[in-house]
N, C-alpha and C positions, 0 to 999 in steps of 0.2 A: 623694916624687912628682916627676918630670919631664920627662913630660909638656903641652904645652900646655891639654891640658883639665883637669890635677891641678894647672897652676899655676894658673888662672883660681879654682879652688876652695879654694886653702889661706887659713888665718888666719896673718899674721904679726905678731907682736908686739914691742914694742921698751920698753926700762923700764932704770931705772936702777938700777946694781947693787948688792950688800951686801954687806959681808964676815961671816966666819964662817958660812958658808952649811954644813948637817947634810945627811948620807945615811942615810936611812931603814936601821933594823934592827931587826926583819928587813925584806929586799923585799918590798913588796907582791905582791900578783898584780895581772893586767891588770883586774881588775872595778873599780876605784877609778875607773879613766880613763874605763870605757863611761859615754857619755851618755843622757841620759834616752830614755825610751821613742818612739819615732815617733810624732807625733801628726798626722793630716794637714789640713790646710786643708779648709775647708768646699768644693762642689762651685760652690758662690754667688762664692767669692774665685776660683777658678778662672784666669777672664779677666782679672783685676786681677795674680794671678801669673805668668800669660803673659808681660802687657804691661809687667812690671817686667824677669821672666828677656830681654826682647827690650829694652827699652830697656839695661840693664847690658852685652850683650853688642854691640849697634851703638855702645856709651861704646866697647868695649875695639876692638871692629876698628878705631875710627876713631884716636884718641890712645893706646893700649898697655898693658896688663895694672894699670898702678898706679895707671889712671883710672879703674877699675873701682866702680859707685857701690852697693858691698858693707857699707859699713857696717864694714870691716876695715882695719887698718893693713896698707899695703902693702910688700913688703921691699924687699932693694935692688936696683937696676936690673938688669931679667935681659940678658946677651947679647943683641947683636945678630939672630941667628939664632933666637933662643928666640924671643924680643920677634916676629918673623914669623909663626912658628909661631904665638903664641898669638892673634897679628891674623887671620891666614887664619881660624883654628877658630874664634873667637868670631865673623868674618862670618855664616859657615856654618852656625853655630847661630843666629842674628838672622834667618838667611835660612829656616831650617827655622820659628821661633816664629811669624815674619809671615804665612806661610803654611801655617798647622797648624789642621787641626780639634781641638775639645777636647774628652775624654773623660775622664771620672773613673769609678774601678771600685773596687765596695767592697769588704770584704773575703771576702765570700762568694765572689763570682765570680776574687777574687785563689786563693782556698784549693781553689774547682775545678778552676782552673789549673793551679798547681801538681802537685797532682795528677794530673790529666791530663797533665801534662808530665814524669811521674816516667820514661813508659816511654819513652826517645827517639822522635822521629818517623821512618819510614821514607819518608816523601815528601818527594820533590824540592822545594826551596821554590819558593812559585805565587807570582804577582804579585798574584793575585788574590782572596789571601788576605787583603792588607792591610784595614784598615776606609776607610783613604783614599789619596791619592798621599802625603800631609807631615799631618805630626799629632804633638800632646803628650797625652800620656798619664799621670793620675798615679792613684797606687795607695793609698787607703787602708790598706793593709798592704802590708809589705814583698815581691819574690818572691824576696829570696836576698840575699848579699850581700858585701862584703869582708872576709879579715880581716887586722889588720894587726897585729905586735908593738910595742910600747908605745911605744918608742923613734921608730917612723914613723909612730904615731899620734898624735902628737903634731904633725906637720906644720911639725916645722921645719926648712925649705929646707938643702940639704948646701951651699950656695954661699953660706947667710950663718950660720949656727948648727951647735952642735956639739953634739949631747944627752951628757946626763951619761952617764958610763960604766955606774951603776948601772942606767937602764932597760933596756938591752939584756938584764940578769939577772932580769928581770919574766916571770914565768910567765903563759900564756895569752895570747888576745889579745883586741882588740878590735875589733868590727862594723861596717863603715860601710855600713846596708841599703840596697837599692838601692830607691828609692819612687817613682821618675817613671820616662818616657822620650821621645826626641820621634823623630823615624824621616822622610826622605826617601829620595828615586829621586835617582843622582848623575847631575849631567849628562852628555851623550855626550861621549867615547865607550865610557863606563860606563852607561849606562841600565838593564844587566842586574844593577844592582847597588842594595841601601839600604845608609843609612847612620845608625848607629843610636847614639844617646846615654843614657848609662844615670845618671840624677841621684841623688845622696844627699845627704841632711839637713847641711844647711851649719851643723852647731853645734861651737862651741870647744871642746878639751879641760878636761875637769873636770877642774882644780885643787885645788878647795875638798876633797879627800879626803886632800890631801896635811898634812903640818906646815908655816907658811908661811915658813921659815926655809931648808925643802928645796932644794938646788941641782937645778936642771933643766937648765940649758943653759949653752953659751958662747958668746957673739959672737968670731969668731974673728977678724975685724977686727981687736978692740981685747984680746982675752984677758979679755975682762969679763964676769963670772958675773951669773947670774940668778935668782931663787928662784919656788917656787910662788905664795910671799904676793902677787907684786907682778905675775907673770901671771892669778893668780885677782883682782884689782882689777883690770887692766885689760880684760879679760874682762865685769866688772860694769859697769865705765864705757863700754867701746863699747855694752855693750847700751842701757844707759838713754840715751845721746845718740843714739844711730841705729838703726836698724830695717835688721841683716840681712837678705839674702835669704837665704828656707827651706830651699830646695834650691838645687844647683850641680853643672853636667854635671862628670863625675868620668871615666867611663869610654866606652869605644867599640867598637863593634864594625861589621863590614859584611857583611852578607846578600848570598849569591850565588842569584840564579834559577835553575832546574835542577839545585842540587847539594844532597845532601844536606846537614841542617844538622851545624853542628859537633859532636862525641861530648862530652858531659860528663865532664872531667875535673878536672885543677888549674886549667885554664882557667876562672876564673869566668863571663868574657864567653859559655863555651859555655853554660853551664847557663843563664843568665838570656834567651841568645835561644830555647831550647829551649822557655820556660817564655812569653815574649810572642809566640812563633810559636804556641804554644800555645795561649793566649787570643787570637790573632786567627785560628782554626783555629773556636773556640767562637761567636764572634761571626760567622761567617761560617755556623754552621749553620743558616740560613734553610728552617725544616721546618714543618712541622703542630705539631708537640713542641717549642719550641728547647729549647737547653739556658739560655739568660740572657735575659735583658731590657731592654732600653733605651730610656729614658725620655729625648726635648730637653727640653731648658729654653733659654725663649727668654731672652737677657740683657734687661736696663732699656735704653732708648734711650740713660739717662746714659752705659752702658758703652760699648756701639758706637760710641758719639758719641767718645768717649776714646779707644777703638783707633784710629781714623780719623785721629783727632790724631795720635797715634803711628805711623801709620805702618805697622800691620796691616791684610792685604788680607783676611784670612781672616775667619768668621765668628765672631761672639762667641759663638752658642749652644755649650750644654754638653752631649755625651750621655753619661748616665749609667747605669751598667753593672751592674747586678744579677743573681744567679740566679732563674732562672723559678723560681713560688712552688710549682709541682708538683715542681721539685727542689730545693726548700731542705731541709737534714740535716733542723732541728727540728718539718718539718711532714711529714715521712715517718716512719711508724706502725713498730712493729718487726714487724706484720704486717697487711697491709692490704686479706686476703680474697682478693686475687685473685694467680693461678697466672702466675708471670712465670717460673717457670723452663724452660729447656731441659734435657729428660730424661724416660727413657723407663720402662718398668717391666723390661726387662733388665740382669740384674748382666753381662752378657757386652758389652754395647753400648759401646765405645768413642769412639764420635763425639758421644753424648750420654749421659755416666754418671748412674747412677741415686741421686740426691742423698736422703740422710735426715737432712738440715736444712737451714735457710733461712736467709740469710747475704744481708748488702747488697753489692755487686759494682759498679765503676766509680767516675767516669765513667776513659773506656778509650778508644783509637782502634780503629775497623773499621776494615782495609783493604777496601773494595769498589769492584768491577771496574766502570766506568761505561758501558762496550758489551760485554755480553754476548757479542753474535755474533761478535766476532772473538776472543773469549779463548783458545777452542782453538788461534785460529793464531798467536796472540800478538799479533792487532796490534788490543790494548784500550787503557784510560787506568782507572790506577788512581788514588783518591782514597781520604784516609784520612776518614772520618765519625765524627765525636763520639759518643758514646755516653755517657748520663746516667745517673747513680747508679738503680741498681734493685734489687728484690730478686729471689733465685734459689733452690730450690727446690720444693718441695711444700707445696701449702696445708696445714695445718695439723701440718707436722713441727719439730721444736724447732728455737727460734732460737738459732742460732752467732753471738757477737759477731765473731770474727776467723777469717778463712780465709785461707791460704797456699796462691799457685797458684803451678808452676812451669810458667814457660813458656820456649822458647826463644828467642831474637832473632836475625836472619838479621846476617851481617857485613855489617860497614859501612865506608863511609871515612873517615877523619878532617878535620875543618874546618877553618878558617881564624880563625872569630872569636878576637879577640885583645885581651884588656884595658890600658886606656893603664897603663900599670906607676906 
């Protein structure tokens, strides 16, 4: 990674070295290295991981990337130029947490998302889709994520380490999911613009899979090897002295108003705004029905009392983000009496075909036209409308676990979002 917001988040390690150091055979695959499962912070720690992710990054814009108070050994001095780079970005992230509402979304309304997000959006991005101007965001499940081969996932810097030749011959790779985000409006004379930071689980490469004798790396400085034994201890030892931070902005992207969003492709940064324009598409369905729910929770005065200390303008409550309980999967019935399908009793009827079974459908975007009266001449406003998992069919025709619909999707332009490499 190289990045200013992939150097802000790497672990770097330093240990003294061995000789007779062994290459694995045969090569592993990448599953040795993936780290443990996402677990995410309670909705309660919330404010308290705010006001750490904002105190670490006002450390780094003020003294520079190795003052970082991450709980990590830091490498060696990046360039002058880099070293800027990672001062600007880290402001800028300090400047988005002090001023960010906080929302936490479980995993239900992460897995509606997604979903909802599978079919690209065909609307121009609104401004006014956001939940707020600046906000952090985190996800008790993942919405997607990186991957990387073994070799670079391992995070050690090309300007101080030299990974053994062997990982590059590691089959598969490994995950680094994307579990937070925090999102501003850029100043002018960009205001038509957000800027969007995508966080992952700041944990160290698992060693402990290795033989501790394995060469890993080489300090190219000195041509001095390194083995697994002695990065999987110090690995044990920062844990037990210090308290990592959870997560650390990795990736970035920035959102254009008016334009279509970016097409899902190799570009990770596409799919993952596809997928948080999507859920803030959800949470903007303000109806009789929503499709989610959001519950404040107001903090303890201890907290506020503490943001205030630090230097947080923004409010310490938490809105918490769940699916309305009329669309949660396990509380809808595989048949629930009443006639939710569109269809008619003609086999000739094409606009609405005559369905002989009943099958769950959604949730999906409506595009609908929001003035009617000018749509003939063209001059309406369309908006895309959430639509909630439902069922379709005929009351009491046999239920179909899975339907394949083909539809078509109109062309589109390609994006912009771009992940920090």
């Amino acid at each position: 990674m190289t990045s200013a917001a992939a150097t802000l988040a790497g672990v770097r390690f330093m240990h003294p070295a061995t000789d007779g150091l062994t290459i694995p055979d045969p090569i592993p695959d990448a599953s040795i290295f993936q780290p443990a499962p996402w677990v995410a912070p309670s909705s309660e720690q919330l404010p308290f991981l705010r006001r750490r992710l904002h105190d670490h990054y006002t450390t780094i814009a003020a003294e520079g990337a190795q003052q970082g108070r991450t709980g990590q050994v830091a490498r060696a001095a990046p360039a002058e130029s880099e070293d800027r780079e990672v001062r600007r970005y880290a402001r800028d992230e300090a400047g988005r947490l002090k001023n960010a509402s906080l929302t936490w979304v479980d995993h239900e309304a992460i897995e509606m998302a997604v979903t909802y997000s599978s079919t690209p959006s065909t609307e121009p991005a609104r401004p006014d889709r956001m939940p707020s101007m600046t906000g952090f965001m985190l996800f008790e499940s993942c919405i997607g994520g990186a991957l990387y081969d073994a070799a670079r996932a391992q995070d050690l810097p090309g300007s101080g380490w030299t990974p053994a030749p062997w990982l590059h011959d590691v089959s598969g790779y490994v995950e680094a999911p994307i579990v937070a985000i925090s999102w501003s409006r850029l100043p002018p004379p960009h205001e038509d613009r957000v800027q969007l930071s995508f966080y992952t689980p700041n944990r160290p490469p698992q060693w402990d899979g290795l033989p501790p004798d394995t060469f890993v790396a080489q300090w190219a400085a000195t041509k001095t090897c390194y083995s697994a034994g002695y990065f999987a201890d110090h690995v044990r030892t920062v844990s037990a002295r210090m308290s990592p931070m959870p997560v650390l902005a990795t990736f970035t992207a920035t959102l254009q108003f008016g334009e279509l969003l970016p097409e899902p492709d190799a570009n990770h940064c596409a799919g993952w705004v596809q997928t948080v324009y999507g859920l803030w598409q959800l949470l903007d369905h303000k109806v009789k029905k929503p499709l989610t729910h959001t519950d404040v929770i107001a903090a303890p005065r201890s907290v506020t009392r503490g943001d205030v200390r630090a230097g947080i303008t923004a409010t310490s409550a938490v809105n918490i983000v769940r699916v309305h309980p009329r669309f949660r999967t396990e509380d809808l019935p595989p048949d629930d009496g009443e006639d939710n399908a569109d269809h008619d009793t003609s086999d000739n009827s094409r606009r609405s075909p005559h369905y002989r079974h009943r099958y769950w459908r959604g949730p999906y975007r409506a595009n609908m036209c929001m003035n009617t009266w000018g749509h003939s001449e063209g001059n309406c406003e369309h908006k895309e409308v959430p639509v909630g998992r439902h069922l379709r069919g005929p009351v009491g025709a046999p239920f179909r676990e899975r339907v394949t619909e083909l539809r078509g999707s109109p062309a589109r332009n390609s994006g912009t979002g771009q992940p920090r490499p």
